[in-house]
N, C-alpha and C positions, 0 to 999 in steps of 0.2 A: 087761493093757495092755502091750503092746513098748514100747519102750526108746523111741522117736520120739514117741509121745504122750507121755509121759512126760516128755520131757525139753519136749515144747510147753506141755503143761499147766504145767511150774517153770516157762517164760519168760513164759506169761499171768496166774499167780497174783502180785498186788500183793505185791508185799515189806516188810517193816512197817518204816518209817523210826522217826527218833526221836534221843533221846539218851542213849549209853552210855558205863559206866564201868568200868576197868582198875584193881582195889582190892587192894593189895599188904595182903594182913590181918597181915603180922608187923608192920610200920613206921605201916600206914595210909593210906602214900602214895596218890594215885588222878590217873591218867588220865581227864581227862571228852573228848570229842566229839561230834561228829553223823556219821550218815550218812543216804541214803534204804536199804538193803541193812543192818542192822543184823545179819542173819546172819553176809554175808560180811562187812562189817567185821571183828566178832568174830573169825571164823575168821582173818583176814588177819593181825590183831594174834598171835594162836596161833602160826600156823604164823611168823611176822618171827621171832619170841622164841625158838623151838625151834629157829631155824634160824641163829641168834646174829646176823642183821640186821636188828631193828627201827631203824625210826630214831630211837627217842627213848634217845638213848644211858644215860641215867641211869635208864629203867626196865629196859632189856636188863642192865646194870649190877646193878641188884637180881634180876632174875630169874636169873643165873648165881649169883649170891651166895646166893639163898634157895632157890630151885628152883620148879620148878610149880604146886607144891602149897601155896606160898601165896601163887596168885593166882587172885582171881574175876574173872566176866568179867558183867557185868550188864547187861541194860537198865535207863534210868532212866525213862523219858519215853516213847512213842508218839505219832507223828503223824499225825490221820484225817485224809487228803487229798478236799479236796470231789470229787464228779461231776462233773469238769472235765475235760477232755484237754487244754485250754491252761493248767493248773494247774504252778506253778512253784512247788515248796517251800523254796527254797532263802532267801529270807525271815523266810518262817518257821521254821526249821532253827536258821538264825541268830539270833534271837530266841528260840526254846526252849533252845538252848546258854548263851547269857547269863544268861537265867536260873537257870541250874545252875551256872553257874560262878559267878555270885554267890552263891549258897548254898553252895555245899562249896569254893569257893577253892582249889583244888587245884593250889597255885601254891609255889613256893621248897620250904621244907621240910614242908612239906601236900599236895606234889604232884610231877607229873610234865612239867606244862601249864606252859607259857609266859605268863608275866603278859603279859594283852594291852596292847596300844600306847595310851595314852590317847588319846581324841579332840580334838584340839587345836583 
């Protein structure tokens, strides 16, 4: 297959969305978010950190301090988007994230994540 189907067939194969975590295993610490792109997310976080400008200053902080090699990079969650083309997951994304962030609370000294804003 050349290089042009190749690269057609990545931009028509579905990208598996979902919600993934950043797991510092010396401290524990952990990064949760969403993307639809859970590949490239991961990769994006990878290559911030190596490249000493992630922007979550206090996980860039542990990772100069521990090194690479104590951090995992994990899916949590996958999200099957229906046979839709006017299908908008960003909803439910949202919704899948909260519940993970209620589960592992990955917040002050548990995390990396920003306590969210309560709803007032």
């Amino acid at each position: 297959m050349d290089k042009k189907a190749l690269a057609r067939e990545y931009k028509e194969t579905p990208r598996p969305m979902g919600v993934y975590q950043v797991r510092n295993t010396v401290n524990g610490k952990l990064l949760v978010g969403v993307s639809v792109d859970l590949p490239s997310i991961l990769n994006r976080h990878r290559a911030e950190l190596r490249m000493g400008g992630h922007r979550n200053r206090e996980l860039q902080k542990d990772w100069a301090e521990f090194g690479p090699e104590a951090f995992e990079f994990e899916i949590l969650d996958t999200l099957t988007p229906p046979e839709r083309p006017d299908y908008d997951p960003k909803d439910d994304l949202r919704a899948l994230e909260e519940l993970w962030l209620d589960k592992l609370s990955p917040f002050d000294e548990r995390g990396y994540n920003a306590r969210p804003k309560s709803h007032a």
